[in-house]
N, C-alpha and C positions, 0 to 999 in steps of 0.2 A: 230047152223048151221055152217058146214065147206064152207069155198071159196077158188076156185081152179086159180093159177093162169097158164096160157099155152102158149105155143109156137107153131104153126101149121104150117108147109111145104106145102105150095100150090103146085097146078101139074103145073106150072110156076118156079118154084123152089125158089120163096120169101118166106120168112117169114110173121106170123101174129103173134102177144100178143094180148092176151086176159084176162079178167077176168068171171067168172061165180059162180054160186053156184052150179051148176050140168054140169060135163063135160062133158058126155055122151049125155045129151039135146042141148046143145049148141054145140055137135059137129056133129051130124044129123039135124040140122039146117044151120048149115056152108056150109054142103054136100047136103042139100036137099030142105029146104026151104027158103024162099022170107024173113025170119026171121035173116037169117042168114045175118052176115056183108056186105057192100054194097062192100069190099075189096075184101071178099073170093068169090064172086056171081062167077063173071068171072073166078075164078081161081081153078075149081073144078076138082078132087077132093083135099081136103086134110086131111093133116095126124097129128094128134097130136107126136110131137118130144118130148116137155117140159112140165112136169107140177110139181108144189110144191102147197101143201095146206099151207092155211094160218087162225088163229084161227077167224080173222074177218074182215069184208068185207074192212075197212078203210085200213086193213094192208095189203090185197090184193091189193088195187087199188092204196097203196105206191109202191108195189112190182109191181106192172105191168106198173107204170111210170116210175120205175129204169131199167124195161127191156129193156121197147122201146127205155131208150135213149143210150142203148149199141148199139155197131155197128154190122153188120152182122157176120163179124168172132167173135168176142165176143160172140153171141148169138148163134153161131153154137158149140162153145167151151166149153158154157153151158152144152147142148145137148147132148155133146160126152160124158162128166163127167159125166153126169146123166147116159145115156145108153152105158156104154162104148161097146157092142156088137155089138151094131149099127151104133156106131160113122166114 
């Protein structure tokens, strides 16, 4: 099983990190259901900016404690290098 690690742009314009195994489910959840983060509830919609796969869940959830302790321009500069079209 792959684990996707993500960065989400709420419509508040903050950030969220995430980890999942299915990005797709967790992120119709984020937008849609009572499932979704108690962060993103309030702050819908939002937008997946980041993701990287990672071979397993441990080495996800190292990567998704590395993200969060970057700082906002950090994490936006992520972003841009990933999707530079969008950036």
């Amino acid at each position: 099983m792959r684990y996707c690690v993500y960065i989400l742009e709420c419509a508040d314009g903050t950030l969220y990190v995430g980890a999942t195994n299915d990005l797709a489910r967790r992120l119709h959840a984020h937008n849609s259901l009572k499932s979704g983060a108690r962060y993103t509830r309030t702050r819908r919609p939002v937008v997946v900016r980041y993701a990287e796969l990672c071979r397993t869940r441990r080495g996800a959830m190292r990567r998704e404690y590395a993200l969060k302790k970057l700082t906002r321009t950090q994490k936006w500069e992520l972003c841009a290098r990933a999707n530079p079209s969008t950036g």
